[in-house]
C-alpha atoms as one frame of an Amber mdcrd trajectory, in Angstrom:
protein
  11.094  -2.884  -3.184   9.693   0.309  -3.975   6.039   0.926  -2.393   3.290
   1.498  -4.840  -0.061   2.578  -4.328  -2.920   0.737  -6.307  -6.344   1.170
  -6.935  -9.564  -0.967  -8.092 -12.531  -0.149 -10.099 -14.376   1.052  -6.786
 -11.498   3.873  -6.374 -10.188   1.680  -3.509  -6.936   2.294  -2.706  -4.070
   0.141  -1.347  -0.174   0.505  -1.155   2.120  -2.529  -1.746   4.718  -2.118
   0.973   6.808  -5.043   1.009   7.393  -8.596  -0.529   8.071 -11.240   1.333
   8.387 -14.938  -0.881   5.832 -15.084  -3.622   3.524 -12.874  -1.642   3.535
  -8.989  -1.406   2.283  -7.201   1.679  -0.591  -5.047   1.342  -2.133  -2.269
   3.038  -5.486  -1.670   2.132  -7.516   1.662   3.466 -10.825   0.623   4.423
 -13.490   1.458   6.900 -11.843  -1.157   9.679  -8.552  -0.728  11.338  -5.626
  -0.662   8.703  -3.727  -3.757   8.805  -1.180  -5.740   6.383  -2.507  -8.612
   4.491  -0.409 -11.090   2.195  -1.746 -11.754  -1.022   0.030 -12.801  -4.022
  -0.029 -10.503  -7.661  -2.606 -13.078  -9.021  -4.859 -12.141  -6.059  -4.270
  -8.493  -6.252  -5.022  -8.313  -9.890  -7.829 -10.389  -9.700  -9.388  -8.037
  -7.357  -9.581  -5.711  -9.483  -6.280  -2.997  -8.320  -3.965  -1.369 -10.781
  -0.979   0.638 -10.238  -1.897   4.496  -9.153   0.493   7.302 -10.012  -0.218
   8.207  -6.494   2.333   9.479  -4.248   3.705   6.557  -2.096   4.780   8.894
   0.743   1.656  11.019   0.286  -0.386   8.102   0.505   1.370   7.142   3.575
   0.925  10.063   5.484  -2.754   9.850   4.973  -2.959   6.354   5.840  -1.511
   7.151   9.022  -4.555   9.674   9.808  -7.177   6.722   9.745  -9.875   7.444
  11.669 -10.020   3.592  12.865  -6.373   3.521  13.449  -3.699   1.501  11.879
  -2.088  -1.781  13.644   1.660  -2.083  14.807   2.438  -3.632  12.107   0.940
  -1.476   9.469   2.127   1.924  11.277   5.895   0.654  11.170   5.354   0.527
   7.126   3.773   3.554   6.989   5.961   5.502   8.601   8.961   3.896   6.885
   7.463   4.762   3.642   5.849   8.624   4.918  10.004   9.559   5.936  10.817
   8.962   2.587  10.179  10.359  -1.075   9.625   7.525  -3.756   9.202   8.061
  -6.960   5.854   7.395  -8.657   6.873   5.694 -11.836   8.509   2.342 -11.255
  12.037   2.483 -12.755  13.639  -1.173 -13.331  17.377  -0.960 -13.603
């Protein structure tokens, strides 16, 4: 799965990084320590987040800089993503 970087109607930003069953894990930047949350596309949508044309990579790399600091979990992601360029249009073959 390609990461993607969403956004709400705050300017919140999140980036999808993985799926894993129905559920896709999400890393959302916020004011607390940076950690990965499951929540399925119903709940993502109906918080209000739509797909960014945001740099996946770029987002990444800032992520990493939180000022909070980012769990295990969510640094392994981050990193994965930050070492590697995505595109930021989703291309379904």
């Amino acid at each position: 799965m390609q990461p993607t970087v969403v956004m709400n109607h705050h300017r919140q930003t999140a980036i999808i990084v993985a799926k894993s069953g129905k559920k896709l894990q999400i890393i959302k930047l916020g004011k607390g320590r940076l950690t990965v949350a499951s929540l399925s596309a119903t709940e993502i949508e109906k918080q209000g987040y739509k797909v960014s044309h945001y740099s996946p990579d770029q987002a990444a790399r800032s992520y990493l800089e939180h000022g909070a600091g980012v769990s295990k979990r969510a640094r392994k992601h981050l990193e994965e993503i930050s070492r590697h360029k995505f595109s930021d249009t989703l291309i379904l073959t």
